[in-house]
Each structure stands twice: as C-alpha cells, then as structure tokens.
GUTORVO-788874 format. One record per residue: residue in one letter; x, y, z of N, C-alpha, C in turn. Coordinates in steps of 0.001 Angstrom, whole numbers, plus 500000, padded with zeros to 6 digits. Layout:
// residues N
AXYZXYZXYZ/...
//
This chain:
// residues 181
X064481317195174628065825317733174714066417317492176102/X065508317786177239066023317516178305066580316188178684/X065692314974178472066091314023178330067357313327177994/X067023314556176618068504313625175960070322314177176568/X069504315439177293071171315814178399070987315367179059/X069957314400180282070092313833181322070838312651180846/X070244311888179614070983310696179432072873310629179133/X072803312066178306074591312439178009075117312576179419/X074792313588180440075453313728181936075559311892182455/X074461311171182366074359309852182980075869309117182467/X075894308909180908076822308476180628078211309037180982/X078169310359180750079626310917181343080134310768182757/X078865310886183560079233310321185022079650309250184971/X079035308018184358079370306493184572081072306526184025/X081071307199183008082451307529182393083433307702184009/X083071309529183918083998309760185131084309309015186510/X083227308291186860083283307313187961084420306412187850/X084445305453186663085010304595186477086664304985186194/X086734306327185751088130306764185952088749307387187440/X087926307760187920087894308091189144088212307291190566/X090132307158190073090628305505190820090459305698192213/X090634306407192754090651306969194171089342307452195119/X088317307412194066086921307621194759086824308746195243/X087300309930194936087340310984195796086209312175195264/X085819312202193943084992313043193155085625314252192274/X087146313877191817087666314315190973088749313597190506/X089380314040188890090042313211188370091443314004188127/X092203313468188462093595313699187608094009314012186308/X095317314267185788095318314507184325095551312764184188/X096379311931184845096503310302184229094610309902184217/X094308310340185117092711310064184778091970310491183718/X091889311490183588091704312157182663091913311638181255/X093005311398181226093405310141180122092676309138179528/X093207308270180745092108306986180962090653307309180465/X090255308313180738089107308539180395088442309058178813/X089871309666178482089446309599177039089872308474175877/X090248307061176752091078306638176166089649305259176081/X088750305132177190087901304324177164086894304848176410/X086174304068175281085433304322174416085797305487173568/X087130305518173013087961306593172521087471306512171129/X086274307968170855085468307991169546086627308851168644/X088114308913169265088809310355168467089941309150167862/X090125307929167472090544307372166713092087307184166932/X092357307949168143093672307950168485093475308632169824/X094900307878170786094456308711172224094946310095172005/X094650310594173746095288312122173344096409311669174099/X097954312836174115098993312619174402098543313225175967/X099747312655176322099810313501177684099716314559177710/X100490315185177215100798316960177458099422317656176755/X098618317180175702097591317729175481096467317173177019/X096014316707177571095481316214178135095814316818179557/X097210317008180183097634318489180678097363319628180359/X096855319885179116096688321343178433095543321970178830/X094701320593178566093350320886178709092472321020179973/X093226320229180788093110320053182275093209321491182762/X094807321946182453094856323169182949093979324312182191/X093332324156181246091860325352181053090895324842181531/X090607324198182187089029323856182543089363323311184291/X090745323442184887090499322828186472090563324825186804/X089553324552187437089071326347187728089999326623188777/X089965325943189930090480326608191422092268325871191458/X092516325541190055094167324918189963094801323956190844/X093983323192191226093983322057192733094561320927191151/X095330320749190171095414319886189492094161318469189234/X093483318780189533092165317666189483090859318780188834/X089953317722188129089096318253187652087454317787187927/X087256318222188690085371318014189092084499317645188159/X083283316828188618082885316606187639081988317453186564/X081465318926187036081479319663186230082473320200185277/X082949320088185839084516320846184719084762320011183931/X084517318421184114084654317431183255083794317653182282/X082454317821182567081318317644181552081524319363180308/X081979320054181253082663321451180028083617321014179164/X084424320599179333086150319825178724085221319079177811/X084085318040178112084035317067177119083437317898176162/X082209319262176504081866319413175436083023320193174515/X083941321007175531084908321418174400085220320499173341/X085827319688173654086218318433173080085498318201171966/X084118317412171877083437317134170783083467318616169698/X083379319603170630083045320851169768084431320915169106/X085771320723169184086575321073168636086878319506167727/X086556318565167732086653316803167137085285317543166156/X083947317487165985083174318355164949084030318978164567/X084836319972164214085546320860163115086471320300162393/X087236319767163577088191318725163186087565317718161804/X086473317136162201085887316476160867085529316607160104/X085023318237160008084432318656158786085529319387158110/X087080319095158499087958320083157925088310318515157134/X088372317526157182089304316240157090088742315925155638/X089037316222154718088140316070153684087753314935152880/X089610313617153614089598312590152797088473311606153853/X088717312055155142087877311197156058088567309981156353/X089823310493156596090405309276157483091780309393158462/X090644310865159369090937310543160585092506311688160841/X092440312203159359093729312966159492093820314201158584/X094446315327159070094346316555158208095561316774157250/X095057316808156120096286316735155124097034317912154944/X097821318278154328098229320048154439097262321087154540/X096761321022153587095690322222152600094712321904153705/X094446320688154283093180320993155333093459321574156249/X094496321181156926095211321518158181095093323064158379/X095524323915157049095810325151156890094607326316157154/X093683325414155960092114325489155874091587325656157264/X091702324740158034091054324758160137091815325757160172/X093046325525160240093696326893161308093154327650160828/X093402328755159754092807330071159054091076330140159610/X090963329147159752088949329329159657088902329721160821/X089648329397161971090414329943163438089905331165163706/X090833331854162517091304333338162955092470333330162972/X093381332320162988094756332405163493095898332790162044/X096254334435161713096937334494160864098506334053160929/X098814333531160393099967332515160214100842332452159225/X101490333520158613102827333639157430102884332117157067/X103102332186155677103536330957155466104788330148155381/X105765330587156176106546329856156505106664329485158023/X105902329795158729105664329680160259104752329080160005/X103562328462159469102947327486159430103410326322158325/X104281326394157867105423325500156978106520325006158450/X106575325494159374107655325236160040106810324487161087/X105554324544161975104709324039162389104293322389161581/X103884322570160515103652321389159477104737320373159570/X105966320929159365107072319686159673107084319623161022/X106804320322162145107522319194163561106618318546163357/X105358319086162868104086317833163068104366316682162957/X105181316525161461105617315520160715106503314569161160/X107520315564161960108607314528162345108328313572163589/X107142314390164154107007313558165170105869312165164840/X105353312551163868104220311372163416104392310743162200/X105723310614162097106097309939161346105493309516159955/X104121310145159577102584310282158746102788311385157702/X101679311311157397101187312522155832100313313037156229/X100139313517157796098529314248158045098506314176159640/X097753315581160130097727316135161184096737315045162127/X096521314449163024096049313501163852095200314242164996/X093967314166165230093399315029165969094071315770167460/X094326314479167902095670314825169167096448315953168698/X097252316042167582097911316941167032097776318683167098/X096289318488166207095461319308166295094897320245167041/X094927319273168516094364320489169915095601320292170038/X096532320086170046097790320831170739097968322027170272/X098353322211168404098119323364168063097071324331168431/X096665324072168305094884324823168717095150325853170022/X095516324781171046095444325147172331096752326392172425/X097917325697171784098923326682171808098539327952171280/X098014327818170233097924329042169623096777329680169943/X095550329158170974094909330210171012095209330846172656/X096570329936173524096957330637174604097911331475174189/X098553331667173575099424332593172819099100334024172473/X097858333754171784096877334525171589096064335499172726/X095437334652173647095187335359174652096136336413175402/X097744335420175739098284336271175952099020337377175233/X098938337418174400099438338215173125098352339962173156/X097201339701173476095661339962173555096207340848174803/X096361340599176203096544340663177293097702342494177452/X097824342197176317099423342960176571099718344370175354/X098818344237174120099045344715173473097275345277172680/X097449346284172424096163346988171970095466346060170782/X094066346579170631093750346273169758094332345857168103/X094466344992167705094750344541166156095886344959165864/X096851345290166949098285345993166568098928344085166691/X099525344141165088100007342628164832102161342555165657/X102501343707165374103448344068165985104224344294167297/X105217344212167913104902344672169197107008344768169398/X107521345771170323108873345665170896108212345054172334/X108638343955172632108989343440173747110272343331174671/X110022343568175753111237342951176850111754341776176898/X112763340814177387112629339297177161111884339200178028/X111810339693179798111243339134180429109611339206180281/X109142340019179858107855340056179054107414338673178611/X108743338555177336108244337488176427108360336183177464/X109371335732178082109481334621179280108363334414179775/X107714335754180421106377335489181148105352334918180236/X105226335273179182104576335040177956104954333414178403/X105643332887178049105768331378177519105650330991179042/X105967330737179735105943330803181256104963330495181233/X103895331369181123102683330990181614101660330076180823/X102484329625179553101804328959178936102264327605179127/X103284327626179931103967326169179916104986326292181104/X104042326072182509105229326177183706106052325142183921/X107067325768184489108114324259184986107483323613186372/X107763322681186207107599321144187557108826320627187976/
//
C-alpha cells in the first residue's frame, strides 16, 4: 500500500512540477488548469471558474497559489468526486442525463424542489449546448451548492429549512461565495 502512494505522490509531483511555470513551489489557478488539462482522465477540461472554485477551497493561507500539498488534497478531492460522478452516469458516456443528474445531487443530501432543480437543468443546457451534465458542470454545481450550504449552516439552527433574512445578510451570503476582482 505504501508503495503504491509513494508511486501516486511521485507522479503528481512530476505532474505539479511541470505545471509549475515559474519554479517557485506553487501553482496558480492558470496552472492549475494546465494541470488538469495534461493527461486529462475527466474527458473534458475543467472551466476556469471551476478550477478558481476549487483553488479557493483547498489554497489554505489565501496567497492565491496552491502548494504542493494542497495540490495532492484537491486531486484526491477530485477523483473522489469524478468516482461518483461515474457511477451516477448510467449510459457511460461521460455525461449525466436528467434522472442521473438528479439521482447524484439527491444522493448529496442536497434537497432541491423541483422546479429549482428544473431551473438549474436548463442553464446547464443552455450553456452546453448538449443532452447531459459534463463533469466540469457537475463540480460547479456541487461546489455551489455545497458552499451555499455551509453558509446557509453558518447562520441558521439546526434543520430549520426556512429562514427571514436581511439583504445584507443574504449579500454576505453570496459575497463570500463569489468575491469581486
């Protein structure tokens, strides 16, 4: 067993090295990229803004760069969330059809009315021009909804699905899930 994580860290280093344009011992989110984009086992790259998403949960001290530990956490997130992703895909090609799509989220935890996940389903759509959720896709939702969640979590008691909010409440809410530059 040991072995076989020395050999996974080996490869991920050789990985991170080679994205690692600047030699400095951390990577960027354009790096970051690059990096999932070489030997890209997810059949499609990730977008930018997911790849920002993810950066920003796993760069610990918020210096926008990510170490190479923090790298080797991210990747296993990654596979761990690409595994579900595949075992939700039922036709096996690479894309989540409605009923699967619905199927992952719910298996989540994430309760979702069905017209708020009907309204989710089409931007999907419009933007991918397709018949099915694209893993990229996928952690975007994911990510949104389980920072949403957290902060949702943060603010309001136990299992209370309800809540009167302030706007500036809710601002901070989105705010912090998506700062301006």
């Amino acid at each position: 067993m040991a072995a076989n994580q020395d050999a996974e860290r080996a490869r991920l280093w050789a990985k991170f090295q080679a994205c690692d344009k600047d030699k400095n011992g951390s990577i960027t989110v354009d790096e970051l990229r690059a990096s999932l984009l070489s030997g890209c086992d997810y059949q499609r790259p990730f977008s930018y803004e997911v790849c920002r998403m993810m950066m920003s949960m796993y760069d610990k001290n918020r210096n926008g760069r990510l170490t190479f530990d923090e790298y080797v956490n991210l990747d296993g997130y990654i596979r761990n969330w690409y595994g579900y992703f595949t075992r939700n895909d039922v036709n096996r090609d690479g894309r989540l059809e409605h009923r699967d799509f619905q199927t992952a989220i719910t298996g989540l935890g994430f309760r979702l009315n069905q017209d708020f996940f009907n309204q989710i389903w089409m931007d999907l759509m419009k933007g991918a021009g397709s018949n099915g959720v694209v893993f990229d896709q996928f952690m975007h939702v994911c990510i949104v909804m389980q920072m949403l969640t957290n902060a949702w979590n943060k603010r309001v008691p136990n299992n209370v699905t309800t809540l009167e909010i302030e706007h500036v409440d809710f601002a901070s809410i989105i705010m912090g899930i998506r700062p301006i530059r």
